[in-house]
PyMOL commands that place a pseudoatom at each C-alpha (Angstrom):
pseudoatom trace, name=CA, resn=UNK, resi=1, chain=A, elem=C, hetatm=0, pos=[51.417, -36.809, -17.264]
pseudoatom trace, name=CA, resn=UNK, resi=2, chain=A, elem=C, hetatm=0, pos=[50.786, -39.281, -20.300]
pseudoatom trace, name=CA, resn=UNK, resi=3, chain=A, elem=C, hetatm=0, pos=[52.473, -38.927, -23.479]
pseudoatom trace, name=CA, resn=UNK, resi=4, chain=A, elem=C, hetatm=0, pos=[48.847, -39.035, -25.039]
pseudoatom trace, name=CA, resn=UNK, resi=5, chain=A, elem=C, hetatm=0, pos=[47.587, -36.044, -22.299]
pseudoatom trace, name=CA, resn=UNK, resi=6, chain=A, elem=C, hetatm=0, pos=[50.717, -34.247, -23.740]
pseudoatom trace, name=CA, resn=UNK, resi=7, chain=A, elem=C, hetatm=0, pos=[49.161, -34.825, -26.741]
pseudoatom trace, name=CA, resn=UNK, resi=8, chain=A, elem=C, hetatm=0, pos=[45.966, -33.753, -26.402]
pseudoatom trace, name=CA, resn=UNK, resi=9, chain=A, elem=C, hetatm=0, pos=[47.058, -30.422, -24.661]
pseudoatom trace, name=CA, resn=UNK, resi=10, chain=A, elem=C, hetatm=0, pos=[49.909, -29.732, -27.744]
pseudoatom trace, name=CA, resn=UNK, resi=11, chain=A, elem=C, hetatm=0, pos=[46.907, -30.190, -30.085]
pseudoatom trace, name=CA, resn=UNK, resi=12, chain=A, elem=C, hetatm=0, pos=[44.856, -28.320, -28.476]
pseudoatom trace, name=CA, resn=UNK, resi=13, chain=A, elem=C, hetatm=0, pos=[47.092, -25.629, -28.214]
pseudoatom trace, name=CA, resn=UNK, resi=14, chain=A, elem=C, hetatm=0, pos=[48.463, -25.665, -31.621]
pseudoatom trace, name=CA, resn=UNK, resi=15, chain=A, elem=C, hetatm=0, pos=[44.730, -25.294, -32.772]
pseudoatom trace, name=CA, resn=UNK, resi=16, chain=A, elem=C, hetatm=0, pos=[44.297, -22.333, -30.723]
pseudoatom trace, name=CA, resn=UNK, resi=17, chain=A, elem=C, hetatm=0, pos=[47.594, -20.862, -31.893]
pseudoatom trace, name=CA, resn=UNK, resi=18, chain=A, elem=C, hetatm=0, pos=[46.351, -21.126, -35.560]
pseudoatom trace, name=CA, resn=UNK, resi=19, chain=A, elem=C, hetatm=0, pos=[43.515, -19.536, -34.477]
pseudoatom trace, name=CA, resn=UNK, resi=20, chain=A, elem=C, hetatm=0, pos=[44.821, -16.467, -32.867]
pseudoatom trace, name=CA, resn=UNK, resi=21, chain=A, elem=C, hetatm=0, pos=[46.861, -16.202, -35.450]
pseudoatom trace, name=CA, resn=UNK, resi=22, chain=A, elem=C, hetatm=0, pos=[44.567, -16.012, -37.963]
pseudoatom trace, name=CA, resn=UNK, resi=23, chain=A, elem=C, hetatm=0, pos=[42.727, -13.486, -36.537]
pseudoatom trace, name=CA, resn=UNK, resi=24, chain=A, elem=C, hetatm=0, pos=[45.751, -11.482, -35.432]
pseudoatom trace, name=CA, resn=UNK, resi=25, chain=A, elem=C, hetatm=0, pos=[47.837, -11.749, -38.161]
pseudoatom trace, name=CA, resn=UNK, resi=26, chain=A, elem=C, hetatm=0, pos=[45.480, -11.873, -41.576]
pseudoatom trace, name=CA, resn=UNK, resi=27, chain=A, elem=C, hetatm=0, pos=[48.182, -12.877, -43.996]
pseudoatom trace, name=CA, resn=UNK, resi=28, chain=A, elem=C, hetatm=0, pos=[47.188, -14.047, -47.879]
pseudoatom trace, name=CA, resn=UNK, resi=29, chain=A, elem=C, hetatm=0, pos=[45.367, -17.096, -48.694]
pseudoatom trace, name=CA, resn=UNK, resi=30, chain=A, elem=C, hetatm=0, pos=[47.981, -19.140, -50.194]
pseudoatom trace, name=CA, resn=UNK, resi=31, chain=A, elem=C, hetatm=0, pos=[50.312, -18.159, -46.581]
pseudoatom trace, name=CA, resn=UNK, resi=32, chain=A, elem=C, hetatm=0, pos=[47.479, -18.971, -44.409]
pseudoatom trace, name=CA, resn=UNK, resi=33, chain=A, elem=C, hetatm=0, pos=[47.062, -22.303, -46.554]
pseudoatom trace, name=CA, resn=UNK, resi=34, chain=A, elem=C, hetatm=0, pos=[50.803, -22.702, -45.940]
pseudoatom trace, name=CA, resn=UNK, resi=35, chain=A, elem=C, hetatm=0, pos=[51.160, -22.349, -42.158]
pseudoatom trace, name=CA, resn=UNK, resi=36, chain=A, elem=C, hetatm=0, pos=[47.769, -24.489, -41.653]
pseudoatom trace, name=CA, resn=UNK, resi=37, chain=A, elem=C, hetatm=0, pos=[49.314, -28.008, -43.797]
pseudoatom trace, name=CA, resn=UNK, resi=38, chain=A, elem=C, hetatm=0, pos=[52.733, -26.598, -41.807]
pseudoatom trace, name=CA, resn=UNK, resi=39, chain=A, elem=C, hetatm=0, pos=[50.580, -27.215, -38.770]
pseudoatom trace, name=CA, resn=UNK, resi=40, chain=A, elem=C, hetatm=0, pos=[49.037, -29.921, -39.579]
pseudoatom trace, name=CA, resn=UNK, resi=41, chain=A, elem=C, hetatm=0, pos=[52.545, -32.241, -40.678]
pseudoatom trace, name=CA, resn=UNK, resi=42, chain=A, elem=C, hetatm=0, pos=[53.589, -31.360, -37.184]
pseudoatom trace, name=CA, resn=UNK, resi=43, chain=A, elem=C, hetatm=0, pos=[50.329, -32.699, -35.601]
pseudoatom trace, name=CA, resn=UNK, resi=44, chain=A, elem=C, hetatm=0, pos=[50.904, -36.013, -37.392]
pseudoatom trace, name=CA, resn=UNK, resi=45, chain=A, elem=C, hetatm=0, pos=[54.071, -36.269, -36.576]
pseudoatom trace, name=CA, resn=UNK, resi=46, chain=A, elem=C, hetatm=0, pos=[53.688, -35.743, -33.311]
pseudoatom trace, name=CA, resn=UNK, resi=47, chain=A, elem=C, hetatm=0, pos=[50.430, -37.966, -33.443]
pseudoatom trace, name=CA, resn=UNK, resi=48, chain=A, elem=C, hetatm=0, pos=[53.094, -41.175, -35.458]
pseudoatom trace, name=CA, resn=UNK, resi=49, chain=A, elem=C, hetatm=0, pos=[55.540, -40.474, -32.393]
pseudoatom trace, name=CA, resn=UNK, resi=50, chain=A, elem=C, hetatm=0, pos=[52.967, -40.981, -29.541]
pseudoatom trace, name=CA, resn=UNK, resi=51, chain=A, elem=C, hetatm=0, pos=[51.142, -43.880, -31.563]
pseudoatom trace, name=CA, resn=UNK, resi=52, chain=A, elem=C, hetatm=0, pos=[54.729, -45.499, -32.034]
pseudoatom trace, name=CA, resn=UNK, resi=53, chain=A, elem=C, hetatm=0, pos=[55.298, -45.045, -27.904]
pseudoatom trace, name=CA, resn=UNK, resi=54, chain=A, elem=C, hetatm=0, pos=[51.644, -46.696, -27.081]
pseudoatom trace, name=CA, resn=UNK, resi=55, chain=A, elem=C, hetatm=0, pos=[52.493, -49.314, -29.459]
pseudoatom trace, name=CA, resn=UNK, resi=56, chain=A, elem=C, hetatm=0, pos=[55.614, -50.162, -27.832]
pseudoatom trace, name=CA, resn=UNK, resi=57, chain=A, elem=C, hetatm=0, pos=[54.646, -49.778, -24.439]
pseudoatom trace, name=CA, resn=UNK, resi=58, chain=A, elem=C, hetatm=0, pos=[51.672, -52.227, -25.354]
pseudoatom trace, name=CA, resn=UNK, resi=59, chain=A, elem=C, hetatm=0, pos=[53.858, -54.818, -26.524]
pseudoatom trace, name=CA, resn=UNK, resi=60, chain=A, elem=C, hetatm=0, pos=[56.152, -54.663, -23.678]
pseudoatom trace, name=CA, resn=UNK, resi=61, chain=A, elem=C, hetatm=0, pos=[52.785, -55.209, -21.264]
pseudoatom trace, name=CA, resn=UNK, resi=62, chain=A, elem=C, hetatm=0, pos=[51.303, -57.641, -23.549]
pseudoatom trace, name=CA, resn=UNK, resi=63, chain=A, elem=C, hetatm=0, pos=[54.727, -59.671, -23.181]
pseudoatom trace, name=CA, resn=UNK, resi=64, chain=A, elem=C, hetatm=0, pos=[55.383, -59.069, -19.551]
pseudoatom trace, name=CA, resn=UNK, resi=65, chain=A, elem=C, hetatm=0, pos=[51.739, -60.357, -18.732]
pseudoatom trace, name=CA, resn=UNK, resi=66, chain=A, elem=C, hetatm=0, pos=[52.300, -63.511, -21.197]
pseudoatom trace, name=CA, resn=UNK, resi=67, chain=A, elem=C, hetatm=0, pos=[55.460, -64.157, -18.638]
pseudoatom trace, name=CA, resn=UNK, resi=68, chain=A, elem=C, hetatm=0, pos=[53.433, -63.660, -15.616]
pseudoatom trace, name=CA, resn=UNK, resi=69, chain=A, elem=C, hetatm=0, pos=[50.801, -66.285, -16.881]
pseudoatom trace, name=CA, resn=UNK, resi=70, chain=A, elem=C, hetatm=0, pos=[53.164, -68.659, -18.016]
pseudoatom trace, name=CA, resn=UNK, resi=71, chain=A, elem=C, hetatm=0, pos=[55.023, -68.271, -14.574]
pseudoatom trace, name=CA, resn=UNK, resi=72, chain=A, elem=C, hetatm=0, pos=[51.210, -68.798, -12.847]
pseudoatom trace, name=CA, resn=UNK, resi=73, chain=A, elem=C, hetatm=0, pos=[50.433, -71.589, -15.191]
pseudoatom trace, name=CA, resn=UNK, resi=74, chain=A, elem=C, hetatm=0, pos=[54.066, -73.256, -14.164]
pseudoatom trace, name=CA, resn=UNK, resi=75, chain=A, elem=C, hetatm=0, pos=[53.570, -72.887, -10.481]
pseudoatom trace, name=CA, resn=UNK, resi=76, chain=A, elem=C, hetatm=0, pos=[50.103, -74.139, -10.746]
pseudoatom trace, name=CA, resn=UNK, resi=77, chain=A, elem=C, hetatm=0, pos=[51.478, -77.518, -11.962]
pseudoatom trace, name=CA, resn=UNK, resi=78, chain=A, elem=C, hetatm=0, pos=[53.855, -77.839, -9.647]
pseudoatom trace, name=CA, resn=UNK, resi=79, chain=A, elem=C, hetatm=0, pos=[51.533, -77.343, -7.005]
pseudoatom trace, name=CA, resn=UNK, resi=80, chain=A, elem=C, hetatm=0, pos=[48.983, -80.491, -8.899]
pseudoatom trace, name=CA, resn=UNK, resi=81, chain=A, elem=C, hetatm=0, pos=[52.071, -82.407, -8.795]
pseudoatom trace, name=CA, resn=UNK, resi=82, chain=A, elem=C, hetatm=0, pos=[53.014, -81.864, -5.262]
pseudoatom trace, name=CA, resn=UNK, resi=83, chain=A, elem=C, hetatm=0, pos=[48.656, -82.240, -3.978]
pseudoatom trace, name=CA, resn=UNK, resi=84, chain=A, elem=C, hetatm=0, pos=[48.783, -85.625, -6.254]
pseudoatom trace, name=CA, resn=UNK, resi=85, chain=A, elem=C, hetatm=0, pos=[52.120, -87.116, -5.774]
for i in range(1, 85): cmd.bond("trace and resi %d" % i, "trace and resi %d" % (i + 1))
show_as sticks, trace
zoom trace
């Protein structure tokens, strides 16, 4: 599973956490207020984390695929070289 499926799913259930715990647990406005931004700092973080990962992992493609066409572009030459020469 992907980090960002991971993602998705802890969102999803954090949401419906909140929810059932709203409705289960009535507390006072300013607590409710306080466990939603709670709740929602541990969604961004979590969200920072996984962007941080994709980032990462992008720039480690983006880099191994720059190799691979420098590598293609090197043997190409050669192979010019070796039709012409």
């Amino acid at each position: 599973m992907e980090k960002t499926d991971r993602l998705v799913w802890f969102l999803t259930g954090a949401a419906l956490g909140a929810a059932v715990a709203l409705l289960y647990a009535p507390q006072s406005g300013r607590d409710t207020r306080r466990y939603i931004g709670k709740k929602a700092r541990q969604g961004r973080e979590v969200v920072g984390d996984v962007s941080r990962d994709a980032l990462d992992k992008g720039r480690d493609l983006f880099e191994k695929g720059r190799k691979m066409a420098d590598d293609a572009a090197d043997l190409f030459e050669r192979g010019r070289r070796l039709v012409e020469g």
